[in-house]
N, C-alpha and C positions, 0 to 999 in steps of 0.2 A: 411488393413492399415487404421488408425485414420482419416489421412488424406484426405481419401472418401468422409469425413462426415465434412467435414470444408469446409466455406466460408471464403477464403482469400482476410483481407484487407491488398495487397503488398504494400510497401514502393517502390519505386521507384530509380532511381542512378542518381543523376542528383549533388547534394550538398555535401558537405563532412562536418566533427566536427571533429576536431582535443582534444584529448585529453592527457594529461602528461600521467607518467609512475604509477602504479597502486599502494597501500600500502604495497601491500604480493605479492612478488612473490614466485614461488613454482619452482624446479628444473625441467629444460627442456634437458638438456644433453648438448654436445658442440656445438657451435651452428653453426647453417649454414653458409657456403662457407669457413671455418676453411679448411686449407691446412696443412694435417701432413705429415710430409716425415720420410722414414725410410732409413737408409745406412745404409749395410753390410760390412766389413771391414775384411778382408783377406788374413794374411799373413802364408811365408813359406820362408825354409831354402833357402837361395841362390838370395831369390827377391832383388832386387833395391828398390820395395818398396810396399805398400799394395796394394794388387785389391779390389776395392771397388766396391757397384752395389748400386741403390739407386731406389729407387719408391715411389711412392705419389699418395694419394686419396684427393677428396676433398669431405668435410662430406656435405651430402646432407639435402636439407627443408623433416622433417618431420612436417606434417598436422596433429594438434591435439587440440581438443578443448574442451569443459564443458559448457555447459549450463543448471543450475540447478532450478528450484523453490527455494523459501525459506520457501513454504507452505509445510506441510505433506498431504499424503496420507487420513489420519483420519480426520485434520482439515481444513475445507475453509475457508479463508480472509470473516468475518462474519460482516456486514455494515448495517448502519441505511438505511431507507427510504430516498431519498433527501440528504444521506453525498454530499460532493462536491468535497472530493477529497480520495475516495477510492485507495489503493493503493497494487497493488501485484507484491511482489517482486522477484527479480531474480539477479543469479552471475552468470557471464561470466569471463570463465578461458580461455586464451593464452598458450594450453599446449604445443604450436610446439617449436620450437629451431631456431624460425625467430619470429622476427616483420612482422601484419598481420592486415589488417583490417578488419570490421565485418560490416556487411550488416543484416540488421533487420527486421521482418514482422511479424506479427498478424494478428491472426486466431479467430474465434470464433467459438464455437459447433453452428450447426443447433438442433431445436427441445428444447432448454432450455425455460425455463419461462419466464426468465427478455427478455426487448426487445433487440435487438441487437445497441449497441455502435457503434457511427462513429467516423472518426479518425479526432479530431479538424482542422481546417483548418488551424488554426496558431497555432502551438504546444505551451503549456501552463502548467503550474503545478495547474492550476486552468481552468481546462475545460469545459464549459457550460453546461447542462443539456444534458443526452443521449451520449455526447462525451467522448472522452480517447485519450490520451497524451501521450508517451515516454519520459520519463526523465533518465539521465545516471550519474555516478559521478562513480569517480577515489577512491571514499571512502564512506564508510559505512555511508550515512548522504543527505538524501535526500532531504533536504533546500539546498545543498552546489552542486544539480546536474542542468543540464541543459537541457531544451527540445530538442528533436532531431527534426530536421525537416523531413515531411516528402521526403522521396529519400536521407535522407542521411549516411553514415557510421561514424562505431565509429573507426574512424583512429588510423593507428603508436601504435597499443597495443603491448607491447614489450614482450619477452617470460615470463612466468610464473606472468603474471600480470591479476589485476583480475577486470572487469570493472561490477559496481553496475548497474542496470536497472531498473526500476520502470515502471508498467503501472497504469498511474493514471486517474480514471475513475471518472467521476459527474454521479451518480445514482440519477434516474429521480424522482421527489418527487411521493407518492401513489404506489412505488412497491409496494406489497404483500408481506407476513412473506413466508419465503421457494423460493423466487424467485429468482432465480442462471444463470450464464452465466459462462462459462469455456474459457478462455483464453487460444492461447498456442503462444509460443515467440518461436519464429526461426530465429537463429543467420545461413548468409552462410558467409562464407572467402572468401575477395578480395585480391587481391593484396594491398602492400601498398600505400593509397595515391591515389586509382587509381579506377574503379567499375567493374574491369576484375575480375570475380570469378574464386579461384584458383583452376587451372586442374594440373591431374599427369602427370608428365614426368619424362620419363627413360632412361637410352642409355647405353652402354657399356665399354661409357668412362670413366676411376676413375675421369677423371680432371673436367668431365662436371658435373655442378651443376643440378640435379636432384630432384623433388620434389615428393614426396610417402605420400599418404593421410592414415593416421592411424586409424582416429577416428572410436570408436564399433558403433553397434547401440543400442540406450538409447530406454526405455522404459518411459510411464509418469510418475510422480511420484504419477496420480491421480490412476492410472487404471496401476498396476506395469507389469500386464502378456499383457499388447499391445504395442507392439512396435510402436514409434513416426517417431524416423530417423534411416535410414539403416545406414549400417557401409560403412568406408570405402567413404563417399561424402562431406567432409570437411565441415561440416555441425551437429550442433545439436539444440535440442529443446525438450522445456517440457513444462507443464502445468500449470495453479494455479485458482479456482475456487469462483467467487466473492457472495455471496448469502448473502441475506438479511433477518434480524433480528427485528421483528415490537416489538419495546418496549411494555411491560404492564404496563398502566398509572392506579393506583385506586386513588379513592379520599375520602376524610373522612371528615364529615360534625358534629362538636357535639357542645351544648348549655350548658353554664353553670349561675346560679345567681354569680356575684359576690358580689351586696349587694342590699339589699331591700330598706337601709337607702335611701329617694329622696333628701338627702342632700352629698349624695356621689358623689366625682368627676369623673363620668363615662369619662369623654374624657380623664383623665391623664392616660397616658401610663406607669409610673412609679410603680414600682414593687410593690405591695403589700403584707402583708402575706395569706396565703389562704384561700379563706372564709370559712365560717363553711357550712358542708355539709345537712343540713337541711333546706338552704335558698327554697322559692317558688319562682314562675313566678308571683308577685302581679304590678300590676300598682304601676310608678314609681322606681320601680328596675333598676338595672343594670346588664345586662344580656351581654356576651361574647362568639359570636363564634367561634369556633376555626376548620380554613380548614388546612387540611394536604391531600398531594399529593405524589405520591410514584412511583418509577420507582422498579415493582417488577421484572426485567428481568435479567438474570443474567449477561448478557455480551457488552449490546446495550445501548448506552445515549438517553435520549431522548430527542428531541430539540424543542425549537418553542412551549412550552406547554401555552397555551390562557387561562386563568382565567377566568370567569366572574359571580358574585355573584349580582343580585337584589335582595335586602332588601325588605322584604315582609310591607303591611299596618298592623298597628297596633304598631311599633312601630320608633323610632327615631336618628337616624345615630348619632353616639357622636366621636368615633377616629377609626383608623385602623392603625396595626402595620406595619412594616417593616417587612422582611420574618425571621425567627428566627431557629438557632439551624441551620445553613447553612453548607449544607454536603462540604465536600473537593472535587472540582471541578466543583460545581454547578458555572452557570452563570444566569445572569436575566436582560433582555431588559427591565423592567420594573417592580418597586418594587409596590406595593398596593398602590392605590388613589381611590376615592371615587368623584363619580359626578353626585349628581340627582338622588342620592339613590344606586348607581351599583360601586358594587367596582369591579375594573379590575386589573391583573397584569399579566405578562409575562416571563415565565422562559425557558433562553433560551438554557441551558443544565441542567439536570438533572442525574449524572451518575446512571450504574444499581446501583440496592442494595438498592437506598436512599431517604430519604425524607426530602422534604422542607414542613414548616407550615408558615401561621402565622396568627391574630387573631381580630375580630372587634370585638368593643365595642357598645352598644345600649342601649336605656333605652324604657320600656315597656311602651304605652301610657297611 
């Protein structure tokens, strides 16, 4: 069993979270302590009047639940170095034919690469470095959810409702490319409102209410041929695996004349048409470097990328542009400035795919 091989950080019962009723519900059949009666009715030549006979069951708590990943088997939840709010996700399904509460805990594989996560001490959607959070919502929308504390349940989930969960992790700046931790989320059933985990009971009475725990047992969705949770313990749980992705930063460095004339206005930034390609590197020209920076990875941003260019002796700082030709979704702590010869700038995402430039001007002494 999986569970050999985990170090359990439990939640504890001490708090509860009360939550509304979920977006989708799914059909749970009729629902618990429903009283159906049935009369037989019986007549014959000569009666005064019917014999009747009459019996009643009362429909008892079936125990059934879902706890799903929203990760696949093929794909891990794939994070930068230092993200801050990693997130894997997960649906919790109320399959029983009663309102139930759910009691929550997190597991981590022994033996993975990345260091092992602690559970923030004040539950958070922005958890400090090293740490991880539970967050929940009633709807597909993880801004609109709330931290769970720890020790507490997600209360009064009504049948066939489906409650959203998030584990949102600060990944420590300097992982490693390939550095993974495996998460598993294990939902058990409480009573409602209450931290008594729900047990079967039987009898032979149709009137007395009865509760028969249904749930199979699920496999993970990482590793489909190991079973996670037996069947049959009001109880499920699956997996989702957090691994990290070290962006490829190149950079590109090239020189061009834009004009020999020493009466040209090297510091105007103002477009020009293109110089002629025969210009030389003579004293007095105006010469223009141009850096470009590139995130060649395919699926990772890259954040926090540090610029810094010193201007070699021999020739004399005139302008530096703004960053040019700006991808769709780049951000920048800090556009190009120039101080004492070293021009610096700061870009503070970079999606895959793309590249930012942009270009100083000089003139040769």
């Amino acid at each position: 069993m999986i569970h050999k091989f985990l170090r359990t950080l439990a939640f504890g019962a001490s708090l509860t979270a009360v939550l509304g009723s979920g977006a989708f519900a799914q059909s749970t059949g009729t629902a618990a302590d429903t009283v159906i009666t049935n009369t037989v009715s019986v007549t014959f030549d000569g009666a005064a009047a019917p014999v009747e006979g009459e019996v009643a069951f009362r429909v008892d708590r079936k125990i059934d639940l879902t706890l799903t990943s929203r990760a696949t088997q093929e794909t891990s939840i794939t994070v930068s170095s230092g993200d801050p709010q990693a997130r894997l996700g997960f649906e919790l399904v109320n399959l029983s034919n009663a309102p139930l509460s759910f009691r929550l805990s997190v597991d981590q594989a022994l033996g993975n690469s990345m260091v092992d996560f602690t559970e923030a001490s004040t539950p958070t959607a922005t958890p400090a470095s090293g740490e991880y959070s539970i967050i929940v919502s009633t709807t597909d929308n993880f801004s609109a959810g709330s931290p769970l504390a720890s020790g507490a349940n997600i209360d009064s989930v009504n049948p066939g409702d489906t409650v959203y969960v998030w584990i949102v992790a600060h990944v420590p700046s300097g992982s490693a490319e390939a550095d993974a931790q495996v998460f598993t989320l294990r939902a058990r059933t409480t009573e409602p409102d209450t931290n008594d985990l729900v047990a079967e009971q039987r009898s032979t009475d149709p009137m007395d209410l009865n509760t028969v725990l249904v749930d199979v047992a699920t496999q993970s969705t990482l590793t489909p041929a190991t079973e996670i949770d037996p069947e049959r313990d009001g109880a499920d749980a699956d997996q989702a695996r957090l691994q990290v992705t070290v962006p490829t930063i190149t950079a590109e460095k090239t020189v061009s004349v834009r004009s020999e004339d020493p009466n040209f206005d090297c510091s105007s930034l103002a477009p020009t048409p293109p110089p002629a390609s025969d210009l030389v590197f003579i004293p007095g020209a105006c010469i223009q470097y141009r850096i470009s920076v590139a995130n060649t990875s395919a699926s990772t941003d890259a954040t926090n990328i540090d610029i810094t260019d010193d201007l070699p002796a021999g020739i004399t700082f005139a302008a530096v542009s703004q960053f040019s030709s700006i991808p769709l979704g780049a951000t920048f702590t800090s556009q190009p400035s120039q101080s004492g010869g070293t021009i610096t700038a700061v870009i503070e995402r970079l999606p895959p795919g793309t590249t930012a430039s942009f270009f100083i001007r000089a003139t040769i002494d």
